[in-house]
RODO-2510 file (C-alpha; in nm, 4 decimals, decimal comma):
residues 288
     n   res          X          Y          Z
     1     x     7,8544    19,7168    16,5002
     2     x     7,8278    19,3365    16,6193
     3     x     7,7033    19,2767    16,9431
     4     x     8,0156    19,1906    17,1763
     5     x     8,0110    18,8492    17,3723
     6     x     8,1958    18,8236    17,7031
     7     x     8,2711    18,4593    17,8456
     8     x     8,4430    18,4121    18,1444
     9     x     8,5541    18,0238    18,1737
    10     x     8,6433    17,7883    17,8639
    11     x     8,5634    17,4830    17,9073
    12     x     8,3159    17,2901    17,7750
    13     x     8,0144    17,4544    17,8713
    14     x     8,2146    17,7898    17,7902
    15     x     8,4008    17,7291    17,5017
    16     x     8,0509    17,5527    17,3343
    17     x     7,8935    17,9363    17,4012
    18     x     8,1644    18,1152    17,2784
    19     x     8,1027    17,8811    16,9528
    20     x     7,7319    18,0033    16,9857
    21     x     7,7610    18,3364    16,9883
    22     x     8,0407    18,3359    16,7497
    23     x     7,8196    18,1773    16,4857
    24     x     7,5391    18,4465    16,5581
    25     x     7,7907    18,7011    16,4266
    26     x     7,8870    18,8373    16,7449
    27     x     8,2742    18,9541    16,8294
    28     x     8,3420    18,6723    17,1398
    29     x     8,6259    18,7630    17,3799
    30     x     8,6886    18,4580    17,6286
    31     x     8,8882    18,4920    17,9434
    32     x     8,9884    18,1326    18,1396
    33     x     9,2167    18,1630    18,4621
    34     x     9,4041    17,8335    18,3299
    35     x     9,6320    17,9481    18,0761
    36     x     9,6254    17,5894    17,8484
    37     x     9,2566    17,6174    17,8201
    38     x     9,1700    17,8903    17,5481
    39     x     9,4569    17,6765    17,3332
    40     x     9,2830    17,3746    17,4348
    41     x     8,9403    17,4744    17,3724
    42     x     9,0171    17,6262    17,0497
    43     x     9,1882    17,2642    16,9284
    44     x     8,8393    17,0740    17,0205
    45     x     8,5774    17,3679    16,8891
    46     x     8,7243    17,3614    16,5274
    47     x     8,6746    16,9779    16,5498
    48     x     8,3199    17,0181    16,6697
    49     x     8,2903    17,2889    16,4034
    50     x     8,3489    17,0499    16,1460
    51     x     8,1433    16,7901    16,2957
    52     x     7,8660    16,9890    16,3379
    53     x     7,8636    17,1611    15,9983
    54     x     7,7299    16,8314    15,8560
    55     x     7,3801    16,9859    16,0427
    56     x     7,2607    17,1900    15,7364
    57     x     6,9766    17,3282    16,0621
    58     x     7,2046    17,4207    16,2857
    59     x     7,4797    17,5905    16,0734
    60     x     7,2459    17,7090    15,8179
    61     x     7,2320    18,1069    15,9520
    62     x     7,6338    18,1046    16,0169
    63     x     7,6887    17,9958    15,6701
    64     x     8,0030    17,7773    15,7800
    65     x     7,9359    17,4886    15,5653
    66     x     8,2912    17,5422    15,4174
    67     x     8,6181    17,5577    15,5815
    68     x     8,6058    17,9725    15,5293
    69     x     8,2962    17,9829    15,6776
    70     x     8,4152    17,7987    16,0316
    71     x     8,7219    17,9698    15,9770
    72     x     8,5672    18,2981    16,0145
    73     x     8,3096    18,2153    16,2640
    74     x     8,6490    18,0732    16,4441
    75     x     8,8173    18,4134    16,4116
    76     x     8,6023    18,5801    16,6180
    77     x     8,6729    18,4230    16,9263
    78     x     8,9953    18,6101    17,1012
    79     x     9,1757    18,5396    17,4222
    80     x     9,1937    18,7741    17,6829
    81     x     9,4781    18,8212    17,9309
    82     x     9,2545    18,9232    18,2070
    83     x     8,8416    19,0192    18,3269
    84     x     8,9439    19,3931    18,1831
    85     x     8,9890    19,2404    17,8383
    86     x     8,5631    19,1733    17,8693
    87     x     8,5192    19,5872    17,9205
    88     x     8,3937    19,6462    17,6031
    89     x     8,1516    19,3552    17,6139
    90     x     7,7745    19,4320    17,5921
    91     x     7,6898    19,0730    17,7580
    92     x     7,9269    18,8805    18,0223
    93     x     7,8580    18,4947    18,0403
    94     x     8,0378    18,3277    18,3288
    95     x     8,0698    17,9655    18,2585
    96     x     8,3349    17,8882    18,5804
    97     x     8,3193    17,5971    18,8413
    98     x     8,0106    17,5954    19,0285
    99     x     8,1769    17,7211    19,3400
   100     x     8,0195    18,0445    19,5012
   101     x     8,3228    18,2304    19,6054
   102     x     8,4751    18,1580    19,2591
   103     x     8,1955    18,2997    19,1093
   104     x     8,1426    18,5782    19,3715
   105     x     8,4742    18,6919    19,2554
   106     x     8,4202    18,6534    18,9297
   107     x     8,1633    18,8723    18,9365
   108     x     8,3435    19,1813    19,1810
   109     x     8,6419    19,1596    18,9626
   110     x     8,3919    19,2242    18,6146
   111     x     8,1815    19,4627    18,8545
   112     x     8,5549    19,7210    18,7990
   113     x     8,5978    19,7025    18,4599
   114     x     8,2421    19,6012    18,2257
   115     x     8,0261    19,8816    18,1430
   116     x     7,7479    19,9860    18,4428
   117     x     7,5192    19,8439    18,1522
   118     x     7,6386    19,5351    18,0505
   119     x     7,4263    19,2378    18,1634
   120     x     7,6248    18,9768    18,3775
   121     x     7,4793    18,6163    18,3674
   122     x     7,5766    18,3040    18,5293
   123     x     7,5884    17,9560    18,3880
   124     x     7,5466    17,8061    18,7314
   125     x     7,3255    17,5033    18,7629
   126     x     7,1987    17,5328    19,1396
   127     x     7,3865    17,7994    19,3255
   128     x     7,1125    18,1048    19,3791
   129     x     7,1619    18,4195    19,2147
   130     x     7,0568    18,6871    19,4792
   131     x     7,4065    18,5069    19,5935
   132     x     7,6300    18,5557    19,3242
   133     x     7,5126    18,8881    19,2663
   134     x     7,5844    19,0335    19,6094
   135     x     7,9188    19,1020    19,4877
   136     x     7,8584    19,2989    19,2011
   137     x     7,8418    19,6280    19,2090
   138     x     7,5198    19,6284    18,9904
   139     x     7,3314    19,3352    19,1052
   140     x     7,0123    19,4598    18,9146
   141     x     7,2178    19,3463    18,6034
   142     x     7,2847    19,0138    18,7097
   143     x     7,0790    18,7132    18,6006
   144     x     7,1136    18,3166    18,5389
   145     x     7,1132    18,1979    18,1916
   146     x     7,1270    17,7794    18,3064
   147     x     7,2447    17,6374    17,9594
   148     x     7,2561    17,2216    17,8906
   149     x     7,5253    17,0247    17,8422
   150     x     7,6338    17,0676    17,5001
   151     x     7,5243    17,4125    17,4829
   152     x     7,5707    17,3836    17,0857
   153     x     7,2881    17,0643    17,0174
   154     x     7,0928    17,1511    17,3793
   155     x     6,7746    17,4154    17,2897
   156     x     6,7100    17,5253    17,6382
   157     x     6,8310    17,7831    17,8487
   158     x     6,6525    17,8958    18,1888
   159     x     6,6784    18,2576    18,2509
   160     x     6,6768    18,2880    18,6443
   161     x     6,5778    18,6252    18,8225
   162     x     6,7312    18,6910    19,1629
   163     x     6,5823    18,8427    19,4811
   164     x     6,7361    19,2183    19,3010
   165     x     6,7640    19,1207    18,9371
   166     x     6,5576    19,3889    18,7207
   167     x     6,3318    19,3038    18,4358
   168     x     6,5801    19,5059    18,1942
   169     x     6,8256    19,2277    18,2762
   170     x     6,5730    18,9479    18,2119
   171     x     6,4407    19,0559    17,8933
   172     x     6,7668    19,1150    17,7945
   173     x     6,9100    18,7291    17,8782
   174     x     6,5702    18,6215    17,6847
   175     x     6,6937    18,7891    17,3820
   176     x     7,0451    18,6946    17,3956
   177     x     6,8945    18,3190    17,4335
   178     x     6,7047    18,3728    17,1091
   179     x     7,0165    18,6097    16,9275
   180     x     7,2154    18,2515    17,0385
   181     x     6,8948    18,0412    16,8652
   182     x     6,8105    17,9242    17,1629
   183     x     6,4567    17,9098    17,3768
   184     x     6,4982    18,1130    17,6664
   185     x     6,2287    18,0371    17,9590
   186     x     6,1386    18,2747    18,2953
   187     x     6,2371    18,0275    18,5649
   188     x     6,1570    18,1941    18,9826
   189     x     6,4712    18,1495    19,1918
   190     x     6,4369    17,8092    19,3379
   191     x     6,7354    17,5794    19,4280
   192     x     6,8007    17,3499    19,1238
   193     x     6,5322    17,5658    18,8739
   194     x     6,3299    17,3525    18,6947
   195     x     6,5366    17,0738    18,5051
   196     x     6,7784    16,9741    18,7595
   197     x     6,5080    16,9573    19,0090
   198     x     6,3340    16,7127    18,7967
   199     x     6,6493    16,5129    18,6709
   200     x     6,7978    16,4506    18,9863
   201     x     6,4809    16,3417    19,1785
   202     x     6,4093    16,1206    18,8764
   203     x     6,8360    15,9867    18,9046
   204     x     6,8633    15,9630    19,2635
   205     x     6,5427    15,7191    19,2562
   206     x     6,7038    15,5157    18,9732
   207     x     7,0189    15,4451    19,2034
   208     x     6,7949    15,3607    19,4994
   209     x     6,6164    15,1152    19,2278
   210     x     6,9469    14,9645    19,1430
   211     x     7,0694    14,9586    19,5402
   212     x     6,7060    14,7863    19,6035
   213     x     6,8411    14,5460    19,3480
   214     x     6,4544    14,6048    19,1656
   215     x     6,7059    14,5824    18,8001
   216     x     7,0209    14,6061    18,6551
   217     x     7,1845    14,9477    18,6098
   218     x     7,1497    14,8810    18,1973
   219     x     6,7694    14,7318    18,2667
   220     x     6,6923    15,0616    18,4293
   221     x     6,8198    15,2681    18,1509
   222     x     6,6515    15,0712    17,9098
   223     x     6,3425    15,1095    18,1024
   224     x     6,3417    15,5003    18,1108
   225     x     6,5075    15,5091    17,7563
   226     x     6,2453    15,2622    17,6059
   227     x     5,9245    15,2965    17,8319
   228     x     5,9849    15,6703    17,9162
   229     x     6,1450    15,7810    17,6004
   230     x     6,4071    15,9749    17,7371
   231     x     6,7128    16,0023    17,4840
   232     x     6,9762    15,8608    17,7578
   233     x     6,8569    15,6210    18,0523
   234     x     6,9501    15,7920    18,4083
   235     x     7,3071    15,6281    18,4264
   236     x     7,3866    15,7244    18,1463
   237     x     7,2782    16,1039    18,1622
   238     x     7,4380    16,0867    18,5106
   239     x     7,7764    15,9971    18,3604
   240     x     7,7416    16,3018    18,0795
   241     x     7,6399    16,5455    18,3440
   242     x     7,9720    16,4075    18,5815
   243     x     7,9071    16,2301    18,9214
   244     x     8,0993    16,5104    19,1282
   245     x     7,8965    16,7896    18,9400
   246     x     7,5206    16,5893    18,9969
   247     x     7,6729    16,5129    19,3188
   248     x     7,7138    16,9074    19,4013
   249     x     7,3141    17,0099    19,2507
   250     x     7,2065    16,7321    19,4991
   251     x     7,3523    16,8691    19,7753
   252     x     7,2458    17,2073    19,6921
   253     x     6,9057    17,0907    19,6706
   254     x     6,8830    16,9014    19,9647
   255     x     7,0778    17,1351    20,1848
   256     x     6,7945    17,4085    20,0901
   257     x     6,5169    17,1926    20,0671
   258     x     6,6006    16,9294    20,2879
   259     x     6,3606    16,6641    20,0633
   260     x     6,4835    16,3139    20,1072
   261     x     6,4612    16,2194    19,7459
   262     x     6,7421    16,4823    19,6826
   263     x     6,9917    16,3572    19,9050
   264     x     7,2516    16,2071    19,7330
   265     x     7,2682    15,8310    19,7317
   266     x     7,5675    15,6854    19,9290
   267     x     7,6442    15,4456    19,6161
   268     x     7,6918    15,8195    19,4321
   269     x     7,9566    15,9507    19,6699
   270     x     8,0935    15,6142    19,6544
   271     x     8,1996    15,6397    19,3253
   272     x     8,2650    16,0300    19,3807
   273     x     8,5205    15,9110    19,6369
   274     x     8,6839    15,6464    19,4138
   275     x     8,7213    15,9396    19,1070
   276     x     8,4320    15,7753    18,8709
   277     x     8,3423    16,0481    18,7652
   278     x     8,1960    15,9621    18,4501
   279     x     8,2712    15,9775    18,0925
   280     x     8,5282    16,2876    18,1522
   281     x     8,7019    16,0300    18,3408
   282     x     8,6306    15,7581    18,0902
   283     x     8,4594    15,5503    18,4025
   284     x     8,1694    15,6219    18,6063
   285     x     7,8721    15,3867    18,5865
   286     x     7,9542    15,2854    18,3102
   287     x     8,3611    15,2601    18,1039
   288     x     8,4100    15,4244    17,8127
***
């Protein structure tokens, strides 16, 4: 018997692991509260199936080279009415807004109906997990697997332990990250983990460089892009990632850390405020 994938949340960072674990062979059943957004999703993964299958790599184990193959790996992604369509599920993924009591009640409502053994993990990107999991009723099997943004070309995933998370449920997110052909890494509880505490220390200084006026927004992203060799400057990777979501890690951050280099810029709430969002708004820093 397959190994049976839970996701709870369909957008893009859910939908893109539902794709993943669909392609390892696993039996996927996704649950969003929005009732256009399985239909939705679906649409936009068998385009990104397609577009992806011209990666001989990445596709290589799901054999989906041909229209079967995605057709199949397609097939085993199901909508679910509700969180008791997930009860079967041997691993729960929760890919929702980053919004505690969202999550909290994500996570009680699962709690009723998943098996006391599944393993519950959260996608969030800075909210702690001894948080979420207070409302579970078995908080030893909650843990954070922090995926990147795509989940389907991104290699990393930090598996987070909270205050009560047992090692059963951290080996077991470590080889669900590998099952998903990813590299899982033991990241301590700490507000932001490792990459966003990095990235948005790193971002909030280039918008206090371009405040400063020290260089152009497009200079600066040149500068990390060309000097640093980072793939995307910091505006650029700011507008990917979504002002209001960056936004939320650096208030997270701050509010827990109270560093000054993680306080939001005020020329980032600015554009919060106006609705740049970034490229899912098709204007942030920069248009698209």
């Amino acid at each position: 018997m397959s190994m049976r994938l839970g996701v709870v949340g369909f957008g893009t960072m859910g939908s893109e692991i539902a794709l993943l674990g669909a392609c390892a062979g696993m039996d996927v059943a996704a649950y969003d509260a929005y009732p256009g957004a399985l239909e939705q999703g679906m649409k936009r993964l068998a385009k990104l199936a397609k577009m992806l299958a011209r990666d001989e790599k990445f596709f290589a184990a799901a054999h989906v080279a041909t229209d079967e193959g995605r057709e199949g790996v397609l097939a085993r992604i199901r909508a679910a009415t509700g969180l008791d369509g997930l009860a079967e599920c041997d691993y729960v993924i929760e890919a929702a807004p980053e919004t505690l009591e969202l999550k909290q009640a994500v996570f009680s409502e699962l709690s009723k109906h998943c098996r006391p053994d599944a393993l519950f993990a959260t996608n969030t990107s800075s909210i702690g997990i001894s948080e979420i999991a207070t409302s579970a009723t078995h908080p030893e099997r909650v843990v954070g697997m922090h995926f990147f943004n795509p989940p389907t070309l991104m290699q990393l995933i930090e598996v987070v332990a909270g205050l009560n998370t047992g090692e059963a449920a951290v080996e077991a997110a470590l080889g669900l990250a590998k099952a998903l052909g990813k590299k899982g890494i033991r990241v301590k509880e700490t507000p932001g983990f490792i990459v966003n505490r990095v990235l948005t220390a790193m971002m909030n200084e280039a918008i206090t460089l371009l405040e400063e006026g020290v260089a152009s927004m497009e200079d600066i992203d040149d500068a990390m892009r060309l000097g640093a060799g980072f793939p995307l400057g910091p505006f650029k990777l700011a507008d990917l990632v979504g002002l209001d979501v960056y936004t939320r890690v650096c208030d997270t951050i701050y509010q827990e850390l109270g560093r000054e280099k993680f306080r939001p810029p005020f020329t980032l709430r600015r554009y919060v405020r106006a609705g740049r969002l970034g490229r899912k708004t098709k204007l942030g820093f920069y248009k698209y």
